[in-house]
N, CA, C and O atoms as a DFTB+ gen file, in Angstrom:
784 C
 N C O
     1  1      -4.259      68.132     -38.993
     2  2      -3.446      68.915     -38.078
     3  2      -2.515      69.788     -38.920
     4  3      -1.922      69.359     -39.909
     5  1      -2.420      71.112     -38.438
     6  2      -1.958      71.985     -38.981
     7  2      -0.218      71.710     -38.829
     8  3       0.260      71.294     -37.774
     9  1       0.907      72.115     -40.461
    10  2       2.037      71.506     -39.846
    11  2       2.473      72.277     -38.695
    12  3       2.869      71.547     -37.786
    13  1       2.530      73.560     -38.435
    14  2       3.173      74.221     -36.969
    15  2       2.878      73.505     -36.112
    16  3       3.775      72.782     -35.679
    17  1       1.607      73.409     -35.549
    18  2       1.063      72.280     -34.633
    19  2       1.161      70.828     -34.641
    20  3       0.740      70.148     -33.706
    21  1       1.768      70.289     -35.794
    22  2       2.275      69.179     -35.598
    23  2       3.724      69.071     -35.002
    24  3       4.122      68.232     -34.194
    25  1       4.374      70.027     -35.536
    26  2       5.952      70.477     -35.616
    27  2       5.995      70.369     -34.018
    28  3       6.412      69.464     -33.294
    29  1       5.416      71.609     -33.722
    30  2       5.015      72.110     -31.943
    31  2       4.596      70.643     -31.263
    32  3       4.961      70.644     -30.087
    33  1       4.065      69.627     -31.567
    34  2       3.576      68.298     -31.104
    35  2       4.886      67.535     -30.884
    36  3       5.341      67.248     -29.777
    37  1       5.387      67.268     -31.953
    38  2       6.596      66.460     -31.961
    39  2       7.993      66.989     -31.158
    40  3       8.692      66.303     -30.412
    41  1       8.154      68.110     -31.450
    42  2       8.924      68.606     -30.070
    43  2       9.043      68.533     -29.104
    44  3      10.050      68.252     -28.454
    45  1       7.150      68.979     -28.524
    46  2       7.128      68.531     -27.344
    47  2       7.282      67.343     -26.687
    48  3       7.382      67.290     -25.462
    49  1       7.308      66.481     -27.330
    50  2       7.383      64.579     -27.248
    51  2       8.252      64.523     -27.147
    52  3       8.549      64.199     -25.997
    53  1       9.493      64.748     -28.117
    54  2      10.936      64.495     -27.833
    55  2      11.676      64.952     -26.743
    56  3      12.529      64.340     -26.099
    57  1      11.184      66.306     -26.576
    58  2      11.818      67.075     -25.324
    59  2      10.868      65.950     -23.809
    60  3      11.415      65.400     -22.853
    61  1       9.743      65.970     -24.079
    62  2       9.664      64.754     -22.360
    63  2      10.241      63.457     -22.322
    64  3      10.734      62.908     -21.337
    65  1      10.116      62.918     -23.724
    66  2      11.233      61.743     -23.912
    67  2      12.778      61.564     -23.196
    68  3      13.267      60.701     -22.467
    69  1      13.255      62.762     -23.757
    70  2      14.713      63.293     -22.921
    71  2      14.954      63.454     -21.963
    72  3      16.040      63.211     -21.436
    73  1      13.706      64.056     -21.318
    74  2      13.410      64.705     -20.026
    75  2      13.412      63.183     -18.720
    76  3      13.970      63.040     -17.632
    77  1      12.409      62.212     -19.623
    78  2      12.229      60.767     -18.767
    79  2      13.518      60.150     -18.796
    80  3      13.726      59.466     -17.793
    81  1      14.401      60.174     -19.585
    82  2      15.847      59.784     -20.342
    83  2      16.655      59.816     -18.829
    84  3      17.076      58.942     -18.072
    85  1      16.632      61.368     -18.813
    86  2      17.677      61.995     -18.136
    87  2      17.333      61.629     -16.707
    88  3      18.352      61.770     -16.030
    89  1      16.127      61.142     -15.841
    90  2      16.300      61.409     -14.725
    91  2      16.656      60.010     -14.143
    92  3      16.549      59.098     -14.963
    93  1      17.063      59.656     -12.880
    94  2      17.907      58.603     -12.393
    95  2      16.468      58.436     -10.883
    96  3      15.785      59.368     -10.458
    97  1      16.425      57.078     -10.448
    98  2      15.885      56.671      -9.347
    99  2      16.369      57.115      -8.346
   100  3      17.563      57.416      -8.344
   101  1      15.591      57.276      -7.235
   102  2      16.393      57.899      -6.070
   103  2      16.979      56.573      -5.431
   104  3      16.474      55.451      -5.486
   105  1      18.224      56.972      -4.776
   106  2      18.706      56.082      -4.193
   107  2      18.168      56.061      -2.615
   108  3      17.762      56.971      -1.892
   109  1      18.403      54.083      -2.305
   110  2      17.451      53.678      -1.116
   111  2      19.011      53.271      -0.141
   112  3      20.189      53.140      -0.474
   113  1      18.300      53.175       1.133
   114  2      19.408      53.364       1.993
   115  2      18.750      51.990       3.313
   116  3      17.718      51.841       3.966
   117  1      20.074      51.232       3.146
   118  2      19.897      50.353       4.462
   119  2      20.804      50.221       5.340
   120  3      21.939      50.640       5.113
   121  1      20.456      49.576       6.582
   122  2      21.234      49.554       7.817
   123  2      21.301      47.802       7.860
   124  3      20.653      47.062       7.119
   125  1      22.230      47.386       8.896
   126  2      22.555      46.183       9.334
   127  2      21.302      45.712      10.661
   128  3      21.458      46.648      11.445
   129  1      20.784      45.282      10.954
   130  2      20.417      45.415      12.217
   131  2      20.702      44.420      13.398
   132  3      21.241      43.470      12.831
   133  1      20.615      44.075      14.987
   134  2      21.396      43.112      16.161
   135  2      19.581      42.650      15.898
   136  3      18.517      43.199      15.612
   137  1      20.151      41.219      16.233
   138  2      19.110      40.744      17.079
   139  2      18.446      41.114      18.117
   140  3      19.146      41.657      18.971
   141  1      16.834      40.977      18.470
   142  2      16.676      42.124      19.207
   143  2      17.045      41.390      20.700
   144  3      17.024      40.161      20.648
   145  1      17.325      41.888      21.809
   146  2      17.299      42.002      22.957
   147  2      16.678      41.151      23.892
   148  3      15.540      41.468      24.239
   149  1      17.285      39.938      24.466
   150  2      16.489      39.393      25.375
   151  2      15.064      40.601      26.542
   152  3      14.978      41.721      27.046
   153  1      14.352      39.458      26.401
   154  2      13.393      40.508      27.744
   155  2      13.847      40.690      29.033
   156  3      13.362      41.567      29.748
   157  1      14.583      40.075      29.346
   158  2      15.949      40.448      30.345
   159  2      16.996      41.410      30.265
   160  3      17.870      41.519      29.405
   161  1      16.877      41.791      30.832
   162  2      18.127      43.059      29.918
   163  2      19.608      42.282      30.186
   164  3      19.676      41.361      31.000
   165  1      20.464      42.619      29.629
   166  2      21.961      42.088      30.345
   167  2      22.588      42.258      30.968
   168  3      23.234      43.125      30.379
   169  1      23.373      42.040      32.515
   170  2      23.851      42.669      33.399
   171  2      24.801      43.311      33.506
   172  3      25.527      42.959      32.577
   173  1      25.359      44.175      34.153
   174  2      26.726      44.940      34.054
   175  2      27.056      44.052      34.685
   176  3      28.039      43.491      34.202
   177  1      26.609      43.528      35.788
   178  2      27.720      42.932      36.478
   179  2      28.386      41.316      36.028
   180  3      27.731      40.464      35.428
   181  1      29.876      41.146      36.493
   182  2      30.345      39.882      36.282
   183  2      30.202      39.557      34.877
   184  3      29.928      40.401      34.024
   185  1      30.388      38.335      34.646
   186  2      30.402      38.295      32.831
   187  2      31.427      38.199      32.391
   188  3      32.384      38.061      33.153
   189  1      31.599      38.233      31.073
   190  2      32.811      38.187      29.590
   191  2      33.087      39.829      29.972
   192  3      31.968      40.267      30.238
   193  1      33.901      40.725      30.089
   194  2      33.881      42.473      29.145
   195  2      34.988      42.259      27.430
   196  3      36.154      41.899      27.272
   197  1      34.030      42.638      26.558
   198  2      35.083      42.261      25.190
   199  2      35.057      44.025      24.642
   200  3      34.201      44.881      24.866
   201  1      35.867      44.085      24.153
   202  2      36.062      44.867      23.155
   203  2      35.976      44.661      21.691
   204  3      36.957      44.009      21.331
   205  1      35.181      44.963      20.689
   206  2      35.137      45.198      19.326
   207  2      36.119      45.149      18.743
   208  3      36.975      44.812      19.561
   209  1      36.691      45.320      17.503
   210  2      37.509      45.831      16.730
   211  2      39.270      45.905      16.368
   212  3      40.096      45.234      16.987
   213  1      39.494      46.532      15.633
   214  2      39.035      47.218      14.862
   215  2      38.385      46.079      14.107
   216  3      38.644      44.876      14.120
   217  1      37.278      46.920      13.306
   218  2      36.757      45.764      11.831
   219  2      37.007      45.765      10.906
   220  3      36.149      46.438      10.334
   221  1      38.051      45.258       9.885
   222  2      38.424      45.848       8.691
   223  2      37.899      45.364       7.028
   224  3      38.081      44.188       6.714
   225  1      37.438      46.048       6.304
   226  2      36.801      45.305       5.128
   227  2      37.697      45.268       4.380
   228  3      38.688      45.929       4.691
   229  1      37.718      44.562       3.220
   230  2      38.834      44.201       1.841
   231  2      38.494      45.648       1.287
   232  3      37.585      46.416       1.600
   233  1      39.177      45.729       0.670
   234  2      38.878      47.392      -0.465
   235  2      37.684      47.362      -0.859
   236  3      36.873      48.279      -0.727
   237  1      37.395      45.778      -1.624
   238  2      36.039      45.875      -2.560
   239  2      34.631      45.912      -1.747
   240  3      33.519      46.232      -2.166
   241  1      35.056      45.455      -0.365
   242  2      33.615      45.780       0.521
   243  2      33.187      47.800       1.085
   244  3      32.196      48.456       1.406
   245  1      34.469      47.985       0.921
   246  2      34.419      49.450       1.631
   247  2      33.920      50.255       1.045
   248  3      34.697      51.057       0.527
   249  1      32.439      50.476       0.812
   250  2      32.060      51.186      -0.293
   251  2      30.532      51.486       0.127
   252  3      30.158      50.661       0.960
   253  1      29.592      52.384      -0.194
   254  2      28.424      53.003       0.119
   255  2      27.396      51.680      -0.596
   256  3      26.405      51.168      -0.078
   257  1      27.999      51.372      -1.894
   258  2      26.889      50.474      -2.272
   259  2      27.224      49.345      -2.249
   260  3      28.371      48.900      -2.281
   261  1      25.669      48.472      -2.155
   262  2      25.791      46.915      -1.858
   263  2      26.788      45.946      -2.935
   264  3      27.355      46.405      -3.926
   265  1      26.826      45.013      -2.641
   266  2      27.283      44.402      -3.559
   267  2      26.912      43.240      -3.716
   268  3      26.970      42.649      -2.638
   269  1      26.365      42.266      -4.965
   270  2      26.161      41.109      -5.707
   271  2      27.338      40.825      -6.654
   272  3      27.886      41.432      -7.574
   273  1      27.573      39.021      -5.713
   274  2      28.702      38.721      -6.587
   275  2      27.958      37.771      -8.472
   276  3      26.965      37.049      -8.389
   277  1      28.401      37.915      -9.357
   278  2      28.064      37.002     -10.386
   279  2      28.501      36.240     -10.727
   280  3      27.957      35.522     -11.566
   281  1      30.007      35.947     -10.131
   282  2      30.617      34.742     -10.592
   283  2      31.810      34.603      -9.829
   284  3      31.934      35.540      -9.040
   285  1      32.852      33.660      -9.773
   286  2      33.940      33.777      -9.424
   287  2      35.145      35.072      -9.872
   288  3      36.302      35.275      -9.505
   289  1      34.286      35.737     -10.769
   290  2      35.772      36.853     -10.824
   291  2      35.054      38.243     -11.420
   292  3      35.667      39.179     -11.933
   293  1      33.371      38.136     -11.196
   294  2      32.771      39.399     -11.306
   295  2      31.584      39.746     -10.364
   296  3      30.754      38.898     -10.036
   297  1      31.552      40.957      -9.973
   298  2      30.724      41.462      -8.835
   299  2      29.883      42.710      -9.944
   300  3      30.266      43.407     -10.883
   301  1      28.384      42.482      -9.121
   302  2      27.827      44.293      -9.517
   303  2      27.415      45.081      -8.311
   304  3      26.589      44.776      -7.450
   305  1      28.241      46.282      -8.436
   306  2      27.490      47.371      -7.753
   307  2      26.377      48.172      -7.287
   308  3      26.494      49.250      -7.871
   309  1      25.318      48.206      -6.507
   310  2      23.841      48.491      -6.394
   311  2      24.296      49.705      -6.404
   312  3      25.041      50.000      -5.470
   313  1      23.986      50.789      -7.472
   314  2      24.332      52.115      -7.359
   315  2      23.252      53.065      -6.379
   316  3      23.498      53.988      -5.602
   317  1      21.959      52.414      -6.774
   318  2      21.057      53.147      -5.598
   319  2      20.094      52.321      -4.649
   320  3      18.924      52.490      -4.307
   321  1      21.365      51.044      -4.265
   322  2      21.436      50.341      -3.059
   323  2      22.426      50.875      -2.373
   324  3      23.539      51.012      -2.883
   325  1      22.125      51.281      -1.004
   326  2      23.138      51.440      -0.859
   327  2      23.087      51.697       1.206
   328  3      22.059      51.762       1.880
   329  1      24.440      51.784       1.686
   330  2      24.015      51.434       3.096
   331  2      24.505      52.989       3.462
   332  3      25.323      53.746       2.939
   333  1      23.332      53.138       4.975
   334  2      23.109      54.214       5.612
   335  2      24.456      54.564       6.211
   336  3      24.545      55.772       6.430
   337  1      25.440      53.922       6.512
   338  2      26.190      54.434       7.240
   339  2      27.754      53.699       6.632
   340  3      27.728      52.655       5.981
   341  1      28.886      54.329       6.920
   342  2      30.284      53.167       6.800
   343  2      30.031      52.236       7.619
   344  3      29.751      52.204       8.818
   345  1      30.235      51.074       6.389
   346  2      30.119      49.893       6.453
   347  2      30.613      48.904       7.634
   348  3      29.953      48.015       8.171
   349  1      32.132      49.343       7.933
   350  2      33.006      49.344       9.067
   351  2      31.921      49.445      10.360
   352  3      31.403      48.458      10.881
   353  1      31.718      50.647      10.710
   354  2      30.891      51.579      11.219
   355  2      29.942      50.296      11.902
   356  3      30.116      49.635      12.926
   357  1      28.859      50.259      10.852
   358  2      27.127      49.510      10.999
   359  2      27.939      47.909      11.714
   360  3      27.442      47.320      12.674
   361  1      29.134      47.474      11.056
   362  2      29.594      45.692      11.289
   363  2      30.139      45.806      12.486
   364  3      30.094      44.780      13.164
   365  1      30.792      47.013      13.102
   366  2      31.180      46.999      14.300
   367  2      30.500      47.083      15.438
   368  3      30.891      46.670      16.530
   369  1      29.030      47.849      15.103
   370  2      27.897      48.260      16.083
   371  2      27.010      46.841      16.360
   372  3      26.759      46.363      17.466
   373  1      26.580      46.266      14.938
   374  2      25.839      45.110      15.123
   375  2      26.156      44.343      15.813
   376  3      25.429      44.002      16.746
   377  1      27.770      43.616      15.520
   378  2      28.276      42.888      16.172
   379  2      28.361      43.171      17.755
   380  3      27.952      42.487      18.693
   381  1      28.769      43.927      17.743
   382  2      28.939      44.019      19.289
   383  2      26.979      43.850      19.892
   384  3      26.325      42.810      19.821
   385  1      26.738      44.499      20.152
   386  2      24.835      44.494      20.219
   387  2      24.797      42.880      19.930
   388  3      24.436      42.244      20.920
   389  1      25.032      42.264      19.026
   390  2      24.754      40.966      18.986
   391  2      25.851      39.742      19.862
   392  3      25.513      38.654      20.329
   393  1      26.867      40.219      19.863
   394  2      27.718      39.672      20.827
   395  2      27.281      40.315      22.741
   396  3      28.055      40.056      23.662
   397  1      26.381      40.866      22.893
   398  2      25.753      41.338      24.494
   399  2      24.999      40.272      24.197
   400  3      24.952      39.150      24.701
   401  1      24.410      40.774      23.306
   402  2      22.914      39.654      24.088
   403  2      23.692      37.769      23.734
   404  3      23.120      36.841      24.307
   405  1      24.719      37.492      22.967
   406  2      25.111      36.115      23.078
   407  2      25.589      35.924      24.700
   408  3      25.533      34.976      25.483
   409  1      25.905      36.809      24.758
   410  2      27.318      36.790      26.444
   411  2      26.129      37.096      27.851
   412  3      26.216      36.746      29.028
   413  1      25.191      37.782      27.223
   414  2      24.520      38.059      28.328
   415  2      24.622      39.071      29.211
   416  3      23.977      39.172      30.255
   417  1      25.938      40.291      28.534
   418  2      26.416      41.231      29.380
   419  2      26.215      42.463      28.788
   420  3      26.233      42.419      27.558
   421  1      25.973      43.875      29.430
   422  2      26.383      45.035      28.470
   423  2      27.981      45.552      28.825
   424  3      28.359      46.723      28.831
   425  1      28.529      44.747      29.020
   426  2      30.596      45.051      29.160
   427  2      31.315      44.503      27.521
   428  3      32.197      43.750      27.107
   429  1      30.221      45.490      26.965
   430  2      30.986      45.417      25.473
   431  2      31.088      46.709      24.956
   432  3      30.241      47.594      24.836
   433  1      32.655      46.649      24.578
   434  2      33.151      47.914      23.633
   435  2      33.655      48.018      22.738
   436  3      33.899      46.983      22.117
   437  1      34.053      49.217      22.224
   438  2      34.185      49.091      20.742
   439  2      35.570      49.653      20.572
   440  3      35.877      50.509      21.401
   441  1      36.700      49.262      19.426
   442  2      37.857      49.866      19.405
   443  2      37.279      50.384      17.969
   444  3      36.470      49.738      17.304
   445  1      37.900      51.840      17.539
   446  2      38.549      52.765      18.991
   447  2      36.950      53.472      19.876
   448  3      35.781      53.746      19.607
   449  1      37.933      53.497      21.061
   450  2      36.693      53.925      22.100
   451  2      36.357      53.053      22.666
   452  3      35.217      53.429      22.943
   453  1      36.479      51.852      23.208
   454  2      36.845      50.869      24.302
   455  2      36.212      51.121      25.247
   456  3      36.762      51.135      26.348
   457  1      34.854      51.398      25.110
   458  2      33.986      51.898      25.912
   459  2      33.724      51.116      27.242
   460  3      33.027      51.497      28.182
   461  1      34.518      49.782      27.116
   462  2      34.434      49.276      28.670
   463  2      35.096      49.767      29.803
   464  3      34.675      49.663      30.955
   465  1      36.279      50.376      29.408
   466  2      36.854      50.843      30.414
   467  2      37.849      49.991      31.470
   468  3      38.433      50.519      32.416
   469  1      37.923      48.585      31.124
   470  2      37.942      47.666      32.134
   471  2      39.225      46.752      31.497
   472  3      39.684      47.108      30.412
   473  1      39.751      45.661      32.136
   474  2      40.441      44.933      31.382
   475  2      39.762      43.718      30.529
   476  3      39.295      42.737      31.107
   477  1      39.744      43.859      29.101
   478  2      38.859      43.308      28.639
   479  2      39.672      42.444      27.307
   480  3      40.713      42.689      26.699
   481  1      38.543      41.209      27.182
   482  2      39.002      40.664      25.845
   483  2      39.013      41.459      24.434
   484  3      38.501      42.578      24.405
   485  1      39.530      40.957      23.372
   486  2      39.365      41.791      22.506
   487  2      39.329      40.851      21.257
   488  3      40.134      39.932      21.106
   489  1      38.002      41.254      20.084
   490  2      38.168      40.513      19.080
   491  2      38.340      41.277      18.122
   492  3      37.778      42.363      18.268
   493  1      39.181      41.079      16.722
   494  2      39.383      41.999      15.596
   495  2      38.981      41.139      14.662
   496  3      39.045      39.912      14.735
   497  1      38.288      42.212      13.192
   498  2      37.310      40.951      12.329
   499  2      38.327      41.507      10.831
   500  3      38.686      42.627      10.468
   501  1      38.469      40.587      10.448
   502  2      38.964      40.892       8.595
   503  2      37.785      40.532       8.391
   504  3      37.326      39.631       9.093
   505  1      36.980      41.145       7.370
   506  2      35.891      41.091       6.970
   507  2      36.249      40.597       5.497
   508  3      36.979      41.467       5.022
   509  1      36.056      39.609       4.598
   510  2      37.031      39.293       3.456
   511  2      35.524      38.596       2.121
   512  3      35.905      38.123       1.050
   513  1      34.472      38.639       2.338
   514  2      33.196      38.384       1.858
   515  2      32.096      38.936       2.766
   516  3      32.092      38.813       3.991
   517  1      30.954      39.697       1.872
   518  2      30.029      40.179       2.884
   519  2      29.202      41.040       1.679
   520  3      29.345      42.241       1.446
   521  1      27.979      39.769       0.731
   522  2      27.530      40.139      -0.470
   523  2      26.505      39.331      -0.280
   524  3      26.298      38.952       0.873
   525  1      25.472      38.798      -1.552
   526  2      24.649      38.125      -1.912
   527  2      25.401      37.788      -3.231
   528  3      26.296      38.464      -3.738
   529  1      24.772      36.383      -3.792
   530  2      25.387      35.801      -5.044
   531  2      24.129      35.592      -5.803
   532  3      23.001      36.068      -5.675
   533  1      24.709      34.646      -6.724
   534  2      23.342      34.275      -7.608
   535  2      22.513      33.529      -7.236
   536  3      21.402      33.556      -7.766
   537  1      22.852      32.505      -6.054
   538  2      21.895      31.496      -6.047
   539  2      20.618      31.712      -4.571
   540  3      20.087      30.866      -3.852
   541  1      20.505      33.218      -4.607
   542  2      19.649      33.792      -3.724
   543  2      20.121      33.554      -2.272
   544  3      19.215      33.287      -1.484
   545  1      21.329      33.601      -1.796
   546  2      21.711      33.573      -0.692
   547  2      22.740      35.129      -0.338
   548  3      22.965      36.064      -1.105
   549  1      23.299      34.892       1.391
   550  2      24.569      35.850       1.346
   551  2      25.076      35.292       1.840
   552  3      24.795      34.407       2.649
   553  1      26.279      35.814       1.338
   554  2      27.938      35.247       2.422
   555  2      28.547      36.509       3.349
   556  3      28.411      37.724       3.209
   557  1      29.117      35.892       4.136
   558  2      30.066      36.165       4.819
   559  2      31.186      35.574       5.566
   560  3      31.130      34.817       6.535
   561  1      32.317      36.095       4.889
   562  2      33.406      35.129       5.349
   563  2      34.378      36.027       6.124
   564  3      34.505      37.177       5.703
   565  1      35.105      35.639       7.239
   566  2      35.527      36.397       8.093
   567  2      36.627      35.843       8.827
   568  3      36.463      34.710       9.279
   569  1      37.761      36.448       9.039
   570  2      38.730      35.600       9.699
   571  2      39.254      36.947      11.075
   572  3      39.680      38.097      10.972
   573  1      38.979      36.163      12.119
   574  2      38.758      37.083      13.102
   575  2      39.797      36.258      14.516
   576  3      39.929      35.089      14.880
   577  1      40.343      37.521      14.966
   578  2      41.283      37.043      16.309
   579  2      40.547      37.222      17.785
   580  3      39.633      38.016      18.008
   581  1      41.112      36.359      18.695
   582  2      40.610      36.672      20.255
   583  2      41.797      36.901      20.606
   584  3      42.734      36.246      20.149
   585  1      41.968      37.987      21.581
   586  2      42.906      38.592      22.105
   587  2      42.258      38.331      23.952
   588  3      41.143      38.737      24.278
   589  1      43.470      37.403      25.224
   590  2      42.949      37.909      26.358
   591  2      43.409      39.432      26.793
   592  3      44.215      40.131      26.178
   593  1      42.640      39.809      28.110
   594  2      42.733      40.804      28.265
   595  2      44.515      41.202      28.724
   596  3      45.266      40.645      29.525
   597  1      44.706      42.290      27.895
   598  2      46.458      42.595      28.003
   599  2      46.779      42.150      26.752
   600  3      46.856      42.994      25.859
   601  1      46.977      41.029      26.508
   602  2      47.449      40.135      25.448
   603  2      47.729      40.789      24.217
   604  3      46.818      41.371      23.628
   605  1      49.074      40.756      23.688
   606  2      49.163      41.415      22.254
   607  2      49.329      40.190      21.325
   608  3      49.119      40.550      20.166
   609  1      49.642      38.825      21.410
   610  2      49.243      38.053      20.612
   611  2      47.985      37.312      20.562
   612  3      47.196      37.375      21.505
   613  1      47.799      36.761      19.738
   614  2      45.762      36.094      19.899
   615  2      45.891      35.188      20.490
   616  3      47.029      34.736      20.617
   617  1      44.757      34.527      21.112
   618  2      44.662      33.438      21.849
   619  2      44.283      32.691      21.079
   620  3      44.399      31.473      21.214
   621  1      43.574      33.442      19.788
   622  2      42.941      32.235      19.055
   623  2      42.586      32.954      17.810
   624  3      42.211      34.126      17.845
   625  1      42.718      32.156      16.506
   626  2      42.752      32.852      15.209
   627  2      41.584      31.651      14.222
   628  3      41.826      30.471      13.968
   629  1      40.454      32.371      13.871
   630  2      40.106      31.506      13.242
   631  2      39.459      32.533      11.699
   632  3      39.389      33.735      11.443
   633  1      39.085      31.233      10.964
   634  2      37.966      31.876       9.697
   635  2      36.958      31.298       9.679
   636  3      36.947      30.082       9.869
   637  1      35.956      31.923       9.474
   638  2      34.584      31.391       9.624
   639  2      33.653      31.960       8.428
   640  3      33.581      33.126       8.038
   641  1      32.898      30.718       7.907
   642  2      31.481      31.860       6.528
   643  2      30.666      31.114       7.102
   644  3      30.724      29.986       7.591
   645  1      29.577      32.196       6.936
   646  2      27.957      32.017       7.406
   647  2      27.460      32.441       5.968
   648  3      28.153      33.119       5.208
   649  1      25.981      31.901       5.613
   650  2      25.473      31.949       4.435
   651  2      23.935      32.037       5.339
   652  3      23.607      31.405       6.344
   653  1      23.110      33.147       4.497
   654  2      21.591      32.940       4.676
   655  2      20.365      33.517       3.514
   656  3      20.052      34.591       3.000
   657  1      19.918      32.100       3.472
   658  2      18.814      32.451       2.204
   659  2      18.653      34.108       2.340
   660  3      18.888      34.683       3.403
   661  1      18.267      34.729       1.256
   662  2      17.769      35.777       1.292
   663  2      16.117      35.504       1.330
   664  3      15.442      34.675       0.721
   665  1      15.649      36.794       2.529
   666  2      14.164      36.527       2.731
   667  2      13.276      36.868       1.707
   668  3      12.149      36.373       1.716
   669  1      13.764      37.973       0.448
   670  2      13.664      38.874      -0.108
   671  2      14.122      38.808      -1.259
   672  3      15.268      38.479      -0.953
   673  1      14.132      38.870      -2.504
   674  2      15.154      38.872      -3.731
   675  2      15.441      40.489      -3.840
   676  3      15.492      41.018      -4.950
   677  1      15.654      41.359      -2.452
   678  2      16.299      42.656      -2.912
   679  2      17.143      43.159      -2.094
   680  3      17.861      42.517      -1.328
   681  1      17.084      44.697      -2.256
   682  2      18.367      45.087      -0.694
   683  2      17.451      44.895       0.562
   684  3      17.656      44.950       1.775
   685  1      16.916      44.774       0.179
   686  2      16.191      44.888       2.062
   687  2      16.465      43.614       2.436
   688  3      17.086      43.422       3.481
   689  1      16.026      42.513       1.607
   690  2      16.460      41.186       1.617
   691  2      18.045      41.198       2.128
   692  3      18.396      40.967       3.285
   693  1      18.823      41.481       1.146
   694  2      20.234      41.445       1.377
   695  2      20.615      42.195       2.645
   696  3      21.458      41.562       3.282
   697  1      20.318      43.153       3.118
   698  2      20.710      43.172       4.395
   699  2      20.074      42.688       5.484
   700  3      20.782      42.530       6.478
   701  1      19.094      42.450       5.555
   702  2      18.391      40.994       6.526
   703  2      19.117      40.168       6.805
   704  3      19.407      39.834       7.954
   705  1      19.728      39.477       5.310
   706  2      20.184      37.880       5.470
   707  2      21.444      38.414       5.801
   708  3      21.910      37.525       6.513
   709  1      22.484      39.513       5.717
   710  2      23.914      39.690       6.229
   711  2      23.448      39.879       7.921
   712  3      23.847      39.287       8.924
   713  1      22.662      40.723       7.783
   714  2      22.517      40.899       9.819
   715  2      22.281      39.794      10.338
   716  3      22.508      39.669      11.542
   717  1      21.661      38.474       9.434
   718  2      21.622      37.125      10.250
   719  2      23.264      36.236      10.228
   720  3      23.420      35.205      10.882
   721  1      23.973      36.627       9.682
   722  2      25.057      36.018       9.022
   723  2      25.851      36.914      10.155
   724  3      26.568      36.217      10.874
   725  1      25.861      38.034      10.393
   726  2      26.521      38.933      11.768
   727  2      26.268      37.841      13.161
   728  3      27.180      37.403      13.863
   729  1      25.206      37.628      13.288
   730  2      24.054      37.231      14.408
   731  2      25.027      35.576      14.407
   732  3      25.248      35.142      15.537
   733  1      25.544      34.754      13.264
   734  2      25.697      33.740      13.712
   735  2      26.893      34.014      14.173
   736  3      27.267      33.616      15.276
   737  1      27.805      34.902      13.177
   738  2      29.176      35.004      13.927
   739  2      29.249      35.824      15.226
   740  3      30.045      35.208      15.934
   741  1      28.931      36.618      15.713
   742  2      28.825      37.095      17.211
   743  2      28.397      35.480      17.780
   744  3      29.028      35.272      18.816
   745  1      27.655      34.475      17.467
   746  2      27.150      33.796      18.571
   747  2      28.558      32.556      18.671
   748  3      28.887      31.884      19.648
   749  1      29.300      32.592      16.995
   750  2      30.086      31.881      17.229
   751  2      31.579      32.245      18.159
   752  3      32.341      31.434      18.684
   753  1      31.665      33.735      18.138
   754  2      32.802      34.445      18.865
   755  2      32.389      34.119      20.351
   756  3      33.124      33.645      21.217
   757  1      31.061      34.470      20.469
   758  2      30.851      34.208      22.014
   759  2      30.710      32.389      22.761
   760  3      30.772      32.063      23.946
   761  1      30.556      31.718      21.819
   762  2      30.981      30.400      21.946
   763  2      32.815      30.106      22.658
   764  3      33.286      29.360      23.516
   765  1      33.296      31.013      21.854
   766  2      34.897      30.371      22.020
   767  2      34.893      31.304      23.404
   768  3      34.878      30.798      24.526
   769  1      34.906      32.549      23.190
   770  2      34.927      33.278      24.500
   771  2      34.665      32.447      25.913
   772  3      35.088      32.521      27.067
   773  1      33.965      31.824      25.365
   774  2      32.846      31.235      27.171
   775  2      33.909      30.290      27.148
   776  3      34.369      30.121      28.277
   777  1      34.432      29.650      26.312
   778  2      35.570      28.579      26.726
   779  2      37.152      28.941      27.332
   780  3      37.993      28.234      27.889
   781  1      37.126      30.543      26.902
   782  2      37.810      31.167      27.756
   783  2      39.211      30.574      26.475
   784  3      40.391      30.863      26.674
């Protein structure tokens, strides 16, 4: 091989080398999802009417990408994991959708926008864990108020964590097992609710 044409060879190698270097994965995008829907639909009439919200996350949850904890005092960031919508947003929608079909009613709304219209209960969530760890599971830990309808102090203040294998060792996994971890706490909010 002639040296120009070797010269011209090796260039070109280094320059696609750089080229593969430089480019980044596209980032993937997930949602939370409700349990689906009895084959019954739920009635307007009679029932619980609750209101949502607000839902509030710790700083370190409020963020586009997922998160895996590694230890007691370190977390990693999924830079192109990451969720379709504010986080707030997707935990306030699920929940509620998953708190109808626990209650059996569609007289659920969301603060702000209280879409019931009505005099209604009201639950607010500190959202304070809401990850996957190392040992192939997720958490969620949550300390959340019931408010009756009117009521500016709670009727009832509790904390609650739900944990669920991951189905998956990835994000799709990880948000599966949090929408089941949503799914237990809506069923546990609507537990206390029915006790009024």
């Amino acid at each position: 091989m002639q040296r120009p044409v070797l010269m011209t060879f090796v260039v070109a190698s280094v320059a696609l080398a750089l080229c593969a270097c430089g480019t980044t994965p596209p980032s993937r995008f997930y949602t939370l999802e409700a349990v689906p829907e009895a084959s019954t639909p739920a009635s307007d009439a009679g029932g619980i009417a609750v209101d949502v919200g607000p839902v509030v996350l710790t700083e370190g949850l409020d963020r586009a990408a997922m998160v895996t904890r590694l230890g007691p005092n370190e977390v990693q960031l999924h830079d192109f994991s990451r969720w379709a919508e504010p986080l707030d947003d997707n935990v306030t929608r699920v929940l509620a959708e998953d708190l109808s079909v626990a209650l059996g009613t569609q007289r659920i709304g969301t603060v702000p926008g209280a879409d019931t219209r009505e005099s209604s209960w009201r639950v607010t969530v500190s959202l304070l864990r809401f990850e996957s760890g190392p040992d192939g599971k997720s958490l969620l830990v949550a300390r959340w108020r019931l408010f009756k309808p009117g009521a500016t102090e709670p009727a009832l203040t509790r904390k609650s964590a739900f944990s669920t294998a991951l189905p998956a060792p990835d994000a799709a996994g990880i948000a599966a097992a949090l929408s089941n971890d949503l799914n237990d706490l809506a069923r546990e909010i609507a537990a206390a609710l029915k006790q009024g």
